[in-house]
N, C-alpha and C positions, 0 to 999 in steps of 0.2 A: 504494500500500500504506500511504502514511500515515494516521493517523488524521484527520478534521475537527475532532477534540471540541476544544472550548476551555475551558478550567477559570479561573474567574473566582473568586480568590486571596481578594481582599477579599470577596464576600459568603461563601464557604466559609467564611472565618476567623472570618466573621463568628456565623454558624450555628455551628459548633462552641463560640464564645466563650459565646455565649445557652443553650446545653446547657450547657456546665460552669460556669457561673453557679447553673444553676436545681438541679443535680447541689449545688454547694456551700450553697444557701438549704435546701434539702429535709435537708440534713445537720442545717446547723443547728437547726432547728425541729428537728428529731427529736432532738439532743441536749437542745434546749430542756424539748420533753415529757417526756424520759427522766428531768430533773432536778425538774422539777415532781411527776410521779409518784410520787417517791421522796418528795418535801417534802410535795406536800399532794393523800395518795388516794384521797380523796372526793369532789375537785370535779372536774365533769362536763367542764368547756372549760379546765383552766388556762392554756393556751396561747393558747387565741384569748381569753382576758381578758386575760392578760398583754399579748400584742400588743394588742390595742384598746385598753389602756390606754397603752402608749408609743406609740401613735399619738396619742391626744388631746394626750397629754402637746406631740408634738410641734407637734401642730396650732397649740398655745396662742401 
């Protein structure tokens, strides 16, 4: 009557950890756009300028 299933702890943790990571980026950005919006509501990407822009930045 026992079960067989074996529950493998660390890649579980792991999988949930990668959800609530990408759960906390998808926040941000969206606070991100929410604030840019308010700032400046004409431009088409301000979000994805912003980020490519502190990407180069960091590139440097």
């Amino acid at each position: 009557m026992a079960s067989e299933t074996v529950v493998d702890f660390a890649a579980a943790s792991e999988k949930h950890r990668h959800q609530r990571d990408h759960r906390d980026k998808e926040a941000r950005v969206e606070a991100i756009r929410e604030r840019f919006e308010q700032a400046l509501p004409t431009r088409k990407t301000p979000v994805k300028d912003y980020l490519r822009k502190k990407r180069a930045k960091k590139k440097r």
